[in-house]
N, C-alpha and C positions, 0 to 999 in steps of 0.2 A: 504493500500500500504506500500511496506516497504522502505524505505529510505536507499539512498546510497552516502557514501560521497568520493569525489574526491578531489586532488588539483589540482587548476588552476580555470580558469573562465571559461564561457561558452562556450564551442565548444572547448574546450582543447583537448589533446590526451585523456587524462585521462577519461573525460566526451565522449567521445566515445565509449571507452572501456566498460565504464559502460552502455551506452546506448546498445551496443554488447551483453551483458551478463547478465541486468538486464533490458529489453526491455520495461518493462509495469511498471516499479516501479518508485519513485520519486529521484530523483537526486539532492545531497547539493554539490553546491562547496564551497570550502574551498580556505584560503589564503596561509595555510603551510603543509607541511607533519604533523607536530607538531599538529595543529588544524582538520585534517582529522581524526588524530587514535585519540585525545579527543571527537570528536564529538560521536563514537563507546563508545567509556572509560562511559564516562555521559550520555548514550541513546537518545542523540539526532538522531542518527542513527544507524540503524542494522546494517550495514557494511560498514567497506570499501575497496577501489579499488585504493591500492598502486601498483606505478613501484616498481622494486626490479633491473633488468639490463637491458640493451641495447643492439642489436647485434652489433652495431659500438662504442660506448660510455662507454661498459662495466658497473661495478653493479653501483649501485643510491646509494652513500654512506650515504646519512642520513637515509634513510631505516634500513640500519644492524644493527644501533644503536641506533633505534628507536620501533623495533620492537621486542627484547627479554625484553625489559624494560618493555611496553605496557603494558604487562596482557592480551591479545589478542590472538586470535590461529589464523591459517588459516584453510581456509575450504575449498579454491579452487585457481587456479590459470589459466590464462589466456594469450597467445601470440597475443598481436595486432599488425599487418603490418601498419607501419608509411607512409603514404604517403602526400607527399607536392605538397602543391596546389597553384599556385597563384592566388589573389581575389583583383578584382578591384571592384571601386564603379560604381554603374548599366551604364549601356551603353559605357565605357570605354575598349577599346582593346590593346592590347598588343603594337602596335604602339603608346600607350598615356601615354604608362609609362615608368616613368626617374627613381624614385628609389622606392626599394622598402625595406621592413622594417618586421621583425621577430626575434625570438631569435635567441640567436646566434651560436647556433647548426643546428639548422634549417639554418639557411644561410651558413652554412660552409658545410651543404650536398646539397646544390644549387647552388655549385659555376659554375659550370660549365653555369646552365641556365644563370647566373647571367653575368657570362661574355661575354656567346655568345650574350647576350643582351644589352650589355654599360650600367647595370644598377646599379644605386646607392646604395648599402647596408645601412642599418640603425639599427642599433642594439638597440634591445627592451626588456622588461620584458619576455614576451611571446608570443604563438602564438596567441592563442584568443584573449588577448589583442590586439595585432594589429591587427587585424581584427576587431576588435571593435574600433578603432581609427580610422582607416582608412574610416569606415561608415562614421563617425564622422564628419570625415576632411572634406569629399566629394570631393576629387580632383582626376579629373581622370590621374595625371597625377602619383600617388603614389600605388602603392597593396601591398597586404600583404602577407605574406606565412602561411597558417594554415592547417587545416584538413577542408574538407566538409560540415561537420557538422557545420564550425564557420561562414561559408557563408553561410547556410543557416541562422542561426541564424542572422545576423546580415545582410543581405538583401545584400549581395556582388553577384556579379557575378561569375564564375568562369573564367577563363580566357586561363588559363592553366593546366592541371592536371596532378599528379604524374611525377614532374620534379626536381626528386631527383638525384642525382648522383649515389649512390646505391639502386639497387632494395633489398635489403635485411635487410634491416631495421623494423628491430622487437622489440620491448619492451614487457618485461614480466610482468604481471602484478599480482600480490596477491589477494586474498581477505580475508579481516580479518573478526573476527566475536569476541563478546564478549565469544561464548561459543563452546568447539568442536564439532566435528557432528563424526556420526559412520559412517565409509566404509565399505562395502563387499566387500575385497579385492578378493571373487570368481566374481564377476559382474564387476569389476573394476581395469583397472592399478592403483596402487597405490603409491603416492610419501608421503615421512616421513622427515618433518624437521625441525632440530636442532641446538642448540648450544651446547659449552663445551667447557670446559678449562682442559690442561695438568696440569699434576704435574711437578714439576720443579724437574726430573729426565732426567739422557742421554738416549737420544732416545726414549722418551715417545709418541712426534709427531709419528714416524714410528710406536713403537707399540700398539701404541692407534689404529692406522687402519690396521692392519696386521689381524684383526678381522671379518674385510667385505672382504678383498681379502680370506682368510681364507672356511670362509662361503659362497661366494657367491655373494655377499648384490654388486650391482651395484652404486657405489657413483660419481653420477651427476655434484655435486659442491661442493667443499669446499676452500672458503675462510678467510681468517684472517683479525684482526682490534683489535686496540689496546683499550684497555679499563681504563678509570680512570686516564688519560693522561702518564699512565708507559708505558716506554720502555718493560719494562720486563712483564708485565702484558698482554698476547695474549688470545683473545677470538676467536672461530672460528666459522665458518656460512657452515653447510653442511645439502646438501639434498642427498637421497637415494633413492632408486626405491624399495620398498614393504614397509610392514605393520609391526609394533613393534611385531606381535602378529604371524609373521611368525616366523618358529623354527631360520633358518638361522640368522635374525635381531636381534631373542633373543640373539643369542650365540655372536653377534657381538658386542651386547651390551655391554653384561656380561661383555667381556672383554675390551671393555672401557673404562668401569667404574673403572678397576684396576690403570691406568692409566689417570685416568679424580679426577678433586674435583667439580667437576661442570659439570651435564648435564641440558638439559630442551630442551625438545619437542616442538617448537613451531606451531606443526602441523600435521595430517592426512589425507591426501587429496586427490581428485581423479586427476590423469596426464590427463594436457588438449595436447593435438595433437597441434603440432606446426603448426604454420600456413605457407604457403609458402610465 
């Protein structure tokens, strides 16, 4: 079996994701983003299953500065639909709870439930975790907000389902690998992504990419982050839609590199279909 590591506890988003897309393998949770990509680094695990952004929350910032450091490539990537649940301990109904207790993003896309409820907020570590507390406690007077998965895990009832304020709440998730893998970019949409750093020339941002509008090259995301605590030191985080190996991406390169002292690849990988 091959081994996949997550951060958070059992029945986390994360550990759903992975259960999503790697269905019959073994699952490590981890305590940090930090310790998830070592576990890959050291072979403790073949892979892992990083957030990267949020459709509400936007990118996961220790991600972008954890992941060109790594040594790691991607090899695939993943959208999972976030939905919140609330979970009481067994036989407890909605009419027996007073407060209830989750991270606090999870509670702040529940306010509405939360209010048309009179019910208490408690702000936590996380979502599994509370859910694992709340087993714990045994009081039916307390539930927790998690994913499915963490009620089952931890013998909760469900109570209430998918009682988020937006239905659109997706997190994108990576998967890193210690080694890259080859695409048929004829069998497959293909996504390409990188990092790179400007020259400290006028207008180098603009014409560093004036190369993919030029050619073609469709760019998804590009975002910025500063590296090595300088103001003046900008790294940037872009994905594209084809293969280094198409003519177009070549040409787009080529000339980014005029323009760049720094590129690296941190990926080839096939475009997963967004989820609704």
């Amino acid at each position: 079996m091959l081994k996949v590591a997550f951060q958070g506890e059992l029945g986390a988003f994360g550990h759903a994701a992975v259960r999503a897309t790697f269905p019959n393998e073994q699952e490590l949770p981890c305590t940090t983003f930090e310790q998830t990509v070592a576990a890959v680094q050291n072979g403790t695990a073949d892979y892992a299953m990083v957030p990267v952004e949020n459709s509400l929350y936007g990118r996961i910032t220790d991600i972008h500065h954890l992941l060109p450091e790594s040594g790691l490539k991607i090899i695939g990537e993943y959208f999972h639909r976030v939905n919140m649940n609330l979970l009481g301990v067994k036989g407890a109904k909605l009419d027996d709870i007073k407060e209830v207790q989750s991270l606090s993003v999870a509670l702040g896309q529940c306010r509405n439930f939360i209010k048309d409820h009179n019910l208490k907020a408690i702000n936590a570590v996380d979502t599994a975790g509370s859910a694992r507390e709340v087993a714990e406690r045994g009081d039916k007077s307390r539930a927790a907000i998690a994913s499915k998965l963490a009620g089952e895990i931890y013998g909760l009832d469900l109570i209430s389902s998918d009682i988020e304020d937006a239905d659109h709440n997706t997190t994108r998730f990576l998967v890193m690998s210690r080694n890259m893998i080859e695409v048929d970019p004829t069998k497959h949409k293909v996504k390409t992504t990188f990092v790179f750093r400007v020259r400290n020339v006028a207008a180098a941002l603009y014409k560093a990419m004036g190369g993919f509008a030029t050619n073609g090259v469709n760019m998804t995301k590009l975002e910025s982050y500063m590296v090595d605590g300088s103001f003046t030191a900008t790294q940037f985080y872009a994905d594209i839609e084809g293969h280094p190996d198409d003519p177009g991406v070549q040409d787009a390169f080529e000339e980014l590199a005029f323009f760049t002292h720094h590129i690296d690849i941190l990926g080839v990988y096939p475009a997963a279909t967004k989820q609704d």
